[in-house]
GUBABA-781460 format. One record per residue: residue number from 1; x, y, z of N, C-alpha, C, O in turn. Coordinates in Angstrom, 3 decimals, always signed. Each point is the difference from the previous one (the first is absolute). Layout:
! GUBABA-781460
PT|num|n.X|n.Y|n.Z|ca.X|ca.Y|ca.Z|c.X|c.Y|c.Z|o.X|o.Y|o.Z
PT|NUM|X|Y|Z|X|Y|Z|X|Y|Z|X|Y|Z
...
This chain:
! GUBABA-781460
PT|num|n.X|n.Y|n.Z|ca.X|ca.Y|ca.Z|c.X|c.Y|c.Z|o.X|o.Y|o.Z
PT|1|-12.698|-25.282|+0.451|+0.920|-1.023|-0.443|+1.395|+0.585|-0.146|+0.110|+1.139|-0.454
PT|2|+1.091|-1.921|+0.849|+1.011|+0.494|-0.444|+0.733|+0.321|-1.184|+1.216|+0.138|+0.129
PT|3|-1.886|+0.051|-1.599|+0.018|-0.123|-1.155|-0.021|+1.675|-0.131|+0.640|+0.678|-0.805
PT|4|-1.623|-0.194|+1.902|-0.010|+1.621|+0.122|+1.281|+0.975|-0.071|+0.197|+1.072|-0.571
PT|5|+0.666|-1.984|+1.474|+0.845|+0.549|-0.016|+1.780|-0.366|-0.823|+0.431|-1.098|-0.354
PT|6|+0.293|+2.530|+0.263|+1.504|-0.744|-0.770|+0.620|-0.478|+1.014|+0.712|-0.839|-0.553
PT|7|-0.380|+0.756|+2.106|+0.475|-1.098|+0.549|-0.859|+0.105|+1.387|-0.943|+0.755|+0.236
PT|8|+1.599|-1.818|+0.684|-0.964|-0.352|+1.267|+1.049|-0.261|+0.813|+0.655|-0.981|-0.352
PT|9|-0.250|+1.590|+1.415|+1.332|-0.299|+0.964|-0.912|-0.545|+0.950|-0.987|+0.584|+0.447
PT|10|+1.444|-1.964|-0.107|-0.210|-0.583|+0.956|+0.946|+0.176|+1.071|+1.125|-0.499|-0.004
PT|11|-1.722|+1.396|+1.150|+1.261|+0.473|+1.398|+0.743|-1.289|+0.318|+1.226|-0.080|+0.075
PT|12|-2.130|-0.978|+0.116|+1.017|-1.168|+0.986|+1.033|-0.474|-1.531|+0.365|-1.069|+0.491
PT|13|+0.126|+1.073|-1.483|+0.888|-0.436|-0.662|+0.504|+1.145|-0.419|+0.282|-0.181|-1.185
PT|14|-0.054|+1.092|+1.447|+0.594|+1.378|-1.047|+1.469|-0.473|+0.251|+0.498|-0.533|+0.992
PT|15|+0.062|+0.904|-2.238|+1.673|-0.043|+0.460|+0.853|+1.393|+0.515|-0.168|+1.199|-0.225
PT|16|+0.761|-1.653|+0.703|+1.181|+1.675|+0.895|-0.300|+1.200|-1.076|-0.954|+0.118|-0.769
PT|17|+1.880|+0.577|+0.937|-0.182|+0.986|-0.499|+1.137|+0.261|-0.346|+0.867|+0.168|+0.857
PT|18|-0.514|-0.042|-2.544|+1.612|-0.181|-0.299|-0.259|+1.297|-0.957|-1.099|+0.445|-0.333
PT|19|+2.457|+0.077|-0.044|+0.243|+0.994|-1.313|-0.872|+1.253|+0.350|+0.275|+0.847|-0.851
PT|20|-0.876|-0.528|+1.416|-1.585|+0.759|+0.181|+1.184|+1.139|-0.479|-0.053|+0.675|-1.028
PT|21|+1.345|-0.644|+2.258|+0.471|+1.814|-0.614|+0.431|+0.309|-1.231|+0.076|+1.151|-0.429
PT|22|+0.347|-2.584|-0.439|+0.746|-0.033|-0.966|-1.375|+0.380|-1.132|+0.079|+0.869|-0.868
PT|23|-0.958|-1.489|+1.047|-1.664|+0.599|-0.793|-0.204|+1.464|+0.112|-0.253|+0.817|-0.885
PT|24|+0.368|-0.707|+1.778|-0.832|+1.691|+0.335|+0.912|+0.721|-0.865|-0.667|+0.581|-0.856
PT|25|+1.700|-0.406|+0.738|+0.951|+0.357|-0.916|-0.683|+0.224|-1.678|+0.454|+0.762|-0.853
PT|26|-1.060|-1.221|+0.786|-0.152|-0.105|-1.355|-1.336|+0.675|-0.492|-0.325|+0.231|-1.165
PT|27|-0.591|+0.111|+2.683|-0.981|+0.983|+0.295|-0.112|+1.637|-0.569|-0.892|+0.813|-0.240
PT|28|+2.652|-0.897|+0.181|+0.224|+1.741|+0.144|-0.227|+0.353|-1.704|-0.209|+1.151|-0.384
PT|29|+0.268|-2.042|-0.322|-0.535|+0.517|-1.446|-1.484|-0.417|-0.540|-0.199|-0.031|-1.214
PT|30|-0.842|-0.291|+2.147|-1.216|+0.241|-0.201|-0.660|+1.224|-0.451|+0.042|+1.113|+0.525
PT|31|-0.790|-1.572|-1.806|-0.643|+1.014|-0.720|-1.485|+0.465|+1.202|-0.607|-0.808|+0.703
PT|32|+0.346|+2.309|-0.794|-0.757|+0.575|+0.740|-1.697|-0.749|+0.036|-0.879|+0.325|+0.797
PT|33|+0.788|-1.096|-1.593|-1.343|-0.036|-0.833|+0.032|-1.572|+0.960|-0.847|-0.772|-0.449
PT|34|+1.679|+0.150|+1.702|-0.110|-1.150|+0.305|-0.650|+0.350|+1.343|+0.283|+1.034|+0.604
PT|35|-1.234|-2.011|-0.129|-0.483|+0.372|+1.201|+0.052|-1.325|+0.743|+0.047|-1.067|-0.612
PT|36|-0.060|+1.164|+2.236|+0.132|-1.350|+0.915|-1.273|+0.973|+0.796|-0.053|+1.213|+0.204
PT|37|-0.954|-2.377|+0.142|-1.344|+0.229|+0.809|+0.497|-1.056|+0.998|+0.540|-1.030|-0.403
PT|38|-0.738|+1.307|+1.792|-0.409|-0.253|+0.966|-1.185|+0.122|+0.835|-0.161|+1.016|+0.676
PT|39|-0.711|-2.002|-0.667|-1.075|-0.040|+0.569|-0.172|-0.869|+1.146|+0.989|-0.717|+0.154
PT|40|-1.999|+0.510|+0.797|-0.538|-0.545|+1.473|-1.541|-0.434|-0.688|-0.661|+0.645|-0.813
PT|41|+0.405|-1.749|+1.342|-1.590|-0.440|-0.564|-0.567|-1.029|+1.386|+0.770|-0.576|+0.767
PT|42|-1.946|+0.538|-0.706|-0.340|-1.277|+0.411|-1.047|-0.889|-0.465|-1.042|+0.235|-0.612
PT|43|+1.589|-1.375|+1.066|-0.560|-1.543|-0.393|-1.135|+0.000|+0.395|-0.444|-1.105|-0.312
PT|44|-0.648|+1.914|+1.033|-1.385|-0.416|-0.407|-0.159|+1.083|-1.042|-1.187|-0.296|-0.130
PT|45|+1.304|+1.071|-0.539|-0.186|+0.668|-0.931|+0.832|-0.517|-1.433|-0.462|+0.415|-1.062
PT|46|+1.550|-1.217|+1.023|+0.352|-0.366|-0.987|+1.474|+0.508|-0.405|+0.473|+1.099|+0.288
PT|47|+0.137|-2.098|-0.995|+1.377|+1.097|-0.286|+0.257|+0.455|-1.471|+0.125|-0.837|-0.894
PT|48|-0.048|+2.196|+0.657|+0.365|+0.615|-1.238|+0.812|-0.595|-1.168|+0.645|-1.032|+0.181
PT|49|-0.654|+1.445|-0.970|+0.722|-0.201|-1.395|+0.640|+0.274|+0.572|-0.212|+0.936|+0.771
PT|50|+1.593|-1.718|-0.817|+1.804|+0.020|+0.437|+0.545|-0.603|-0.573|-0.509|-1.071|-0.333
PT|51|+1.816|+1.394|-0.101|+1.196|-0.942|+0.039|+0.434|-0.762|+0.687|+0.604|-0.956|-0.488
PT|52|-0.747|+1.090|+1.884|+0.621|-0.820|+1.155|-0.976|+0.699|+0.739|-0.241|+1.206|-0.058
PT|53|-0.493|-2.368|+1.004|-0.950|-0.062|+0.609|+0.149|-1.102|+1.399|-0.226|-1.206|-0.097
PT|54|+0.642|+1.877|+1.359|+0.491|-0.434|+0.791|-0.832|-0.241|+1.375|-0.226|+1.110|+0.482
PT|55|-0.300|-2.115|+0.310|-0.764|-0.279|+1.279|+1.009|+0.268|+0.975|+1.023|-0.659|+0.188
PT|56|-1.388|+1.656|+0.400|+1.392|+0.237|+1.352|-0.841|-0.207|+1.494|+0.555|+0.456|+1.000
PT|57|-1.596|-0.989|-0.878|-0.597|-0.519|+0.684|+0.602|-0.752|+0.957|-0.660|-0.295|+0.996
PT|58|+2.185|-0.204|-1.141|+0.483|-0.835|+0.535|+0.659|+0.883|+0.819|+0.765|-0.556|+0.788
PT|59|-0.803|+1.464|-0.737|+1.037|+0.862|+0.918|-1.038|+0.595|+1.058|-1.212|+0.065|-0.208
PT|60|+2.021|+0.469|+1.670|-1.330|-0.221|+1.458|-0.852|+1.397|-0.566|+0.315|+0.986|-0.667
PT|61|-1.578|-1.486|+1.326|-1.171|+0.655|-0.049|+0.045|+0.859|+1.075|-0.101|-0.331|+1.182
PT|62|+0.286|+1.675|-1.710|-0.310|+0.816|+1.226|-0.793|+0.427|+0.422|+0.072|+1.204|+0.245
PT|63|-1.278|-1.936|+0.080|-1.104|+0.423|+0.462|+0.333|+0.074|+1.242|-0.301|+1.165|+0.259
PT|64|+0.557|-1.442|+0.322|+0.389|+0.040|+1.685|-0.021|+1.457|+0.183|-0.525|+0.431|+1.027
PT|65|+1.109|+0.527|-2.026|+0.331|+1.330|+0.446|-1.245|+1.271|-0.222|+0.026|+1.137|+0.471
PT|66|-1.020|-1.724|-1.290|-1.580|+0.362|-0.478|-0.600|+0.109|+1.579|-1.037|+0.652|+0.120
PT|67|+1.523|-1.146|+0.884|-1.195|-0.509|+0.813|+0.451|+1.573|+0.837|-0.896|+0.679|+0.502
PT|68|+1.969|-0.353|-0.455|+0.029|+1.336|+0.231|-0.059|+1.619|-0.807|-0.019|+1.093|+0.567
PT|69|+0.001|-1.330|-1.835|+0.213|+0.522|-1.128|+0.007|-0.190|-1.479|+0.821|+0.009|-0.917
PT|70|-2.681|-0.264|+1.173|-0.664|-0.377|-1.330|+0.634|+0.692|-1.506|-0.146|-0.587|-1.072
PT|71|+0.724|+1.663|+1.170|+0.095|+0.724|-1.456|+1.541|-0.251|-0.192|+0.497|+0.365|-1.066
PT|72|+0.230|-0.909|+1.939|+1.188|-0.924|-1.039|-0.146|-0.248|-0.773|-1.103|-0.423|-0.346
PT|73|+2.161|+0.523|-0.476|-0.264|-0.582|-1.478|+2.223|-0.527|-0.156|+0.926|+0.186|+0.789
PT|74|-0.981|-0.785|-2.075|+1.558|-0.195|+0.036|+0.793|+1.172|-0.954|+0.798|-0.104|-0.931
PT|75|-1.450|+1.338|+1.664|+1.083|+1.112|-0.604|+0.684|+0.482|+1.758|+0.910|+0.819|+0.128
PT|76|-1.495|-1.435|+0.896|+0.019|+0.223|+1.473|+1.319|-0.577|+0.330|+0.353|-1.146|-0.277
PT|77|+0.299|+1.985|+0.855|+1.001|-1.154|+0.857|+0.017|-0.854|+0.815|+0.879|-0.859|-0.064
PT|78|-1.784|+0.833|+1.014|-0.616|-0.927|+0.922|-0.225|-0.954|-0.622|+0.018|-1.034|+0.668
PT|79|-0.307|+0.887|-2.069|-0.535|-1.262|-1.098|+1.560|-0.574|-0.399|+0.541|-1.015|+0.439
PT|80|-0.123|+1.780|-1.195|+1.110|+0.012|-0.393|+1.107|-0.840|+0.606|+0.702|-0.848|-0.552
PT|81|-0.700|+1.279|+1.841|+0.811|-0.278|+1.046|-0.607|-1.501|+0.474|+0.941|-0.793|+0.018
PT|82|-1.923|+0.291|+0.283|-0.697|-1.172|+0.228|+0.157|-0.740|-1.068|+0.581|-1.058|+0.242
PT|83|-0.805|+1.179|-1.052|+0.340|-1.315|-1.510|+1.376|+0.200|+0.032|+0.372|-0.668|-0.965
PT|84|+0.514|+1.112|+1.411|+1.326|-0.006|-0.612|+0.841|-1.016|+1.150|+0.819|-0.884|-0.254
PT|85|-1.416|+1.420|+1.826|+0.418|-0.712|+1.092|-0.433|-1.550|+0.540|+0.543|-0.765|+0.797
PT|86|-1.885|+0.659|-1.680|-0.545|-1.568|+0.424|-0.129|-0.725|-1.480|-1.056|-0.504|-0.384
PT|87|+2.120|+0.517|-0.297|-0.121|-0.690|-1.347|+1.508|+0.048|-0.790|+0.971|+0.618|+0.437
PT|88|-0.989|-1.275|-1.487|+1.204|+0.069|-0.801|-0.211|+0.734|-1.234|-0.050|-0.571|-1.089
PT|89|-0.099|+2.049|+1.262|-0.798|+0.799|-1.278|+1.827|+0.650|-0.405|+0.316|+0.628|-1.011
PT|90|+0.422|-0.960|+1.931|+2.104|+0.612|-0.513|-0.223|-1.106|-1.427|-0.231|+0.301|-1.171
PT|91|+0.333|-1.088|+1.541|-0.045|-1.430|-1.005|-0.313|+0.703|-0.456|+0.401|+1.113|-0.343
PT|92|-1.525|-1.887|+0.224|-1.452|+0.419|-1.306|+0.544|+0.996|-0.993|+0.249|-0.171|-1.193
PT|93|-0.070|+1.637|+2.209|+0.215|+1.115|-1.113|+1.196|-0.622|-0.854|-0.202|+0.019|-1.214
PT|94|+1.143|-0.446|+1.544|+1.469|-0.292|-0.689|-0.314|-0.325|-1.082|+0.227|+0.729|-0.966
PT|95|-0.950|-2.144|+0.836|-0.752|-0.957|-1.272|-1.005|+1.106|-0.430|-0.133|+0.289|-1.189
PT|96|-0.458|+0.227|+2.018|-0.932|+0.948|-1.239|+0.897|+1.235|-0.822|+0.241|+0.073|-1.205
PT|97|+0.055|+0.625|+2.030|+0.733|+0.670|-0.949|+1.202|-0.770|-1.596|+0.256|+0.614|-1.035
PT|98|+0.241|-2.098|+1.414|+0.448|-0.478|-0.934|-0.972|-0.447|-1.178|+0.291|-0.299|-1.158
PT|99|-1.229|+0.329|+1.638|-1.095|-0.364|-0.943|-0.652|+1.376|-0.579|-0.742|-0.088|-0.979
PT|100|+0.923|+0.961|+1.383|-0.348|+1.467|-0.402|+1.165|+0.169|-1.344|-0.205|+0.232|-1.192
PT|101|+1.381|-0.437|+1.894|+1.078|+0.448|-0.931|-0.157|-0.659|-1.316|+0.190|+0.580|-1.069
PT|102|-0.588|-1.970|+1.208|+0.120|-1.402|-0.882|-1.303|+0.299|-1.415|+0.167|-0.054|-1.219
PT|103|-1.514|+0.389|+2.086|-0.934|+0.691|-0.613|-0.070|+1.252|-1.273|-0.445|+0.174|-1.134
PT|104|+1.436|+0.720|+2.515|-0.522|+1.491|-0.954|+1.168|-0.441|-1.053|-0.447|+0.050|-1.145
PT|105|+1.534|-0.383|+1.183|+1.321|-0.334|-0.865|-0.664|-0.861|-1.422|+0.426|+0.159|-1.144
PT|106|-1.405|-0.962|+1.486|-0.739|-0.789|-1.076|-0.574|+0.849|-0.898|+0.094|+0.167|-1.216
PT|107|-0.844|+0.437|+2.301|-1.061|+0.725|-0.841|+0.392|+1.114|-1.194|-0.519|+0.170|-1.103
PT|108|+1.475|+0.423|+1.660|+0.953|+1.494|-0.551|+0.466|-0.930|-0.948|+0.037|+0.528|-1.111
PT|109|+0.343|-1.736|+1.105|+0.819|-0.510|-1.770|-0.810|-0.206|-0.479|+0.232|-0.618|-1.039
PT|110|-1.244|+0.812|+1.224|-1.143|-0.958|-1.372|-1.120|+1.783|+0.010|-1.147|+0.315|-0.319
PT|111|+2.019|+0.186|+0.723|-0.646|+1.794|-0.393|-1.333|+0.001|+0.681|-0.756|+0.883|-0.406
PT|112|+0.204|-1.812|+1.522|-1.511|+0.498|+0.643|+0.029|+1.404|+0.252|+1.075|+0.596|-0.074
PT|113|-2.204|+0.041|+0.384|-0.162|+1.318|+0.787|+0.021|-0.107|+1.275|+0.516|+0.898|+0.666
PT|114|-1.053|-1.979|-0.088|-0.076|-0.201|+1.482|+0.043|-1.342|+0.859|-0.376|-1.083|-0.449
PT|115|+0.841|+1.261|+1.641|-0.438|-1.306|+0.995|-0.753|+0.295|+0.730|+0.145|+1.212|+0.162
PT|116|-1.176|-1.680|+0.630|-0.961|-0.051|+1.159|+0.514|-0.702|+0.992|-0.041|-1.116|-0.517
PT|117|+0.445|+0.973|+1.448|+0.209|-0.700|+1.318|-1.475|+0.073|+0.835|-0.310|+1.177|+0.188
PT|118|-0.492|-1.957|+0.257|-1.050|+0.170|+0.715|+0.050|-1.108|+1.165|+0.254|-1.187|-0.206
PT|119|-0.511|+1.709|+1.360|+0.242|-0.714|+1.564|-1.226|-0.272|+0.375|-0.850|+0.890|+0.038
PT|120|+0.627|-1.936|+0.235|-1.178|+0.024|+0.557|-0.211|-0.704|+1.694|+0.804|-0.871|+0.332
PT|121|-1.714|+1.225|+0.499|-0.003|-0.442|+1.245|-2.035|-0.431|+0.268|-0.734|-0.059|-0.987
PT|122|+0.326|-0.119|+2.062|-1.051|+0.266|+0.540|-0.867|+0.442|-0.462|-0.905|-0.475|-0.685
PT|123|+1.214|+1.855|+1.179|-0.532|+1.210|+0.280|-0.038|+1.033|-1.053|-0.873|+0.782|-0.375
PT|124|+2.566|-1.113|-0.128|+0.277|+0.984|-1.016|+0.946|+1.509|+1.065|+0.234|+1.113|-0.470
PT|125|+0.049|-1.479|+1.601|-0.115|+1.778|+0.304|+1.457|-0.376|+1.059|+0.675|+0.988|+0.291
PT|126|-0.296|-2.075|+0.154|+1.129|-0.027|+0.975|+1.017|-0.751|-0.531|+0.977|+0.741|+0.103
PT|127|-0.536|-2.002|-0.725|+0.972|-0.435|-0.774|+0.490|+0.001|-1.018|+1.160|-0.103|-0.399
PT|128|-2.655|+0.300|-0.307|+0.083|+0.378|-1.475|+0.512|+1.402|-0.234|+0.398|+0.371|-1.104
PT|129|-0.421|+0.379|+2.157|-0.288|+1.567|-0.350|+1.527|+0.339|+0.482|+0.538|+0.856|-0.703
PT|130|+0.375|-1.447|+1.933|+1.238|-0.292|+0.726|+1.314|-0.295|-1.789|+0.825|+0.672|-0.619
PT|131|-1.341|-1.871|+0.550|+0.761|-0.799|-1.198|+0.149|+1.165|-1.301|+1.100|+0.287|-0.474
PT|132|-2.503|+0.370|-0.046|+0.089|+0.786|-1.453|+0.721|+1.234|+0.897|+0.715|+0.736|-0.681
PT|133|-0.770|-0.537|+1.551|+0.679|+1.285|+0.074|+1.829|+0.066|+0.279|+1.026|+0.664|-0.150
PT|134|-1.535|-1.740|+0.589|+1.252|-0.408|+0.626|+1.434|-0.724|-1.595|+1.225|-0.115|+0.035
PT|135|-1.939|-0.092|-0.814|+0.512|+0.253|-1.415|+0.309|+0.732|-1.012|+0.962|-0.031|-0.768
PT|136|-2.111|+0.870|+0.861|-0.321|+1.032|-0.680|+1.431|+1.179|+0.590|+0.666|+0.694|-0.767
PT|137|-0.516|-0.746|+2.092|+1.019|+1.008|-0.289|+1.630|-0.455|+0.451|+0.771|+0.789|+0.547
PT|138|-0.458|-2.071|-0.857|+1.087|-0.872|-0.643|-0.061|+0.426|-1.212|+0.946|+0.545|-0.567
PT|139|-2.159|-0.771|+0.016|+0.475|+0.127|-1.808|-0.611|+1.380|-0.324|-0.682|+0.153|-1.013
PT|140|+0.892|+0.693|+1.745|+0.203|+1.739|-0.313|+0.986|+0.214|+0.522|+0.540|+1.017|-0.433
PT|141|+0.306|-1.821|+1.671|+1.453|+0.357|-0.043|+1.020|-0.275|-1.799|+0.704|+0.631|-0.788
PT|142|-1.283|-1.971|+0.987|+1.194|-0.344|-1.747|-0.202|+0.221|-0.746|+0.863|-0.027|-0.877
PT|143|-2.964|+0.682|+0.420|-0.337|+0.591|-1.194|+0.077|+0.983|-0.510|+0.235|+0.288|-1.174
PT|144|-0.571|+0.723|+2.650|-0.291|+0.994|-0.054|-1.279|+0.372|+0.239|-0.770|-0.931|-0.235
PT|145|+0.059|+2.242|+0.729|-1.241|+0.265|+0.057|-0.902|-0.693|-1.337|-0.477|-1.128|+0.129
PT|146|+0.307|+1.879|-1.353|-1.049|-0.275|-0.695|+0.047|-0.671|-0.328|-0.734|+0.091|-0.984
PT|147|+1.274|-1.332|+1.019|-0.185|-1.441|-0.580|-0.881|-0.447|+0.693|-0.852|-0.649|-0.605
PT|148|+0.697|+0.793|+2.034|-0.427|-1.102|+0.742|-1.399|+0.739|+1.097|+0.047|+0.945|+0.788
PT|149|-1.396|-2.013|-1.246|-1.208|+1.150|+0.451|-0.371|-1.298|+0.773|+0.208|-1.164|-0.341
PT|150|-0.827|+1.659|+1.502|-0.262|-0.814|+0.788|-1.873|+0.582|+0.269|-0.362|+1.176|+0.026
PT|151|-0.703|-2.631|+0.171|-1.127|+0.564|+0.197|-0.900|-1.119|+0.984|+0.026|-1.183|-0.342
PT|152|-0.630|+1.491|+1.275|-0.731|-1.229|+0.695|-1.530|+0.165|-0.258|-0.794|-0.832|+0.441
């Protein structure tokens, strides 16, 4: 149920992505003791305790590229490169990352220890796995390393 979670971004209505640099700014005096998890899951197995808990399912399936090279996964560029070229994942990231900023900025005033971001796809192993990583080190550029742990 969506009650699980503290919010639910629905991709087809997200709004732009405004202020994000003017937020990150305010990152640089985070106490050590704050952590951002990035995780990859999949929907026949279920999705984790999160804060924001996201179906990226909507973005292309690269299975097409399995049929030559089963052990792809989305740490691959060949993956990487395929969801980025047959989909609108430029978008996407823009609004997600504003919703990253919008999130962790919440969370840090009301003193949490942590956010969870969790992606989920299929499989668990090519969009989901593309998207958390593909965040995870956006927000180790503006966090810094130990803030931000990423796990699939």
């Amino acid at each position: 149920s969506v009650s699980r979670y503290d919010h639910l971004l629905l991709t087809q209505t997200a709004p732009r992505l405004h202020g994000a640099c003017a937020d990150l700014m305010q990152f640089a005096a985070m106490e050590a003791d704050f952590q951002v998890l990035v995780s990859s899951f999949a929907f026949k197995t279920g999705p984790p305790e999160a804060n924001l808990v996201l179906d990226v399912r909507f973005l292309p399936d690269p299975r097409p590229l399995m049929a030559d090279n089963p052990a792809l996964d989305g740490t691959h560029d060949e993956v990487q490169l395929f969801i980025r070229a047959h989909g609108g994942f430029d978008q996407f990231f823009e609004v997600l990352k504003d919703q990253a900023v919008s999130l962790i900025t919440e969370f840090r005033s009301r003193r949490g220890a942590r956010v969870h971001f969790a992606f989920g796809c299929t499989a668990g192993l090519h969009r989901s796995v593309f998207v958390a990583e593909h965040l995870a080190a956006w927000l180790r550029d503006q966090l810094g390393e130990p803030l931000v742990q990423i796990f699939h």
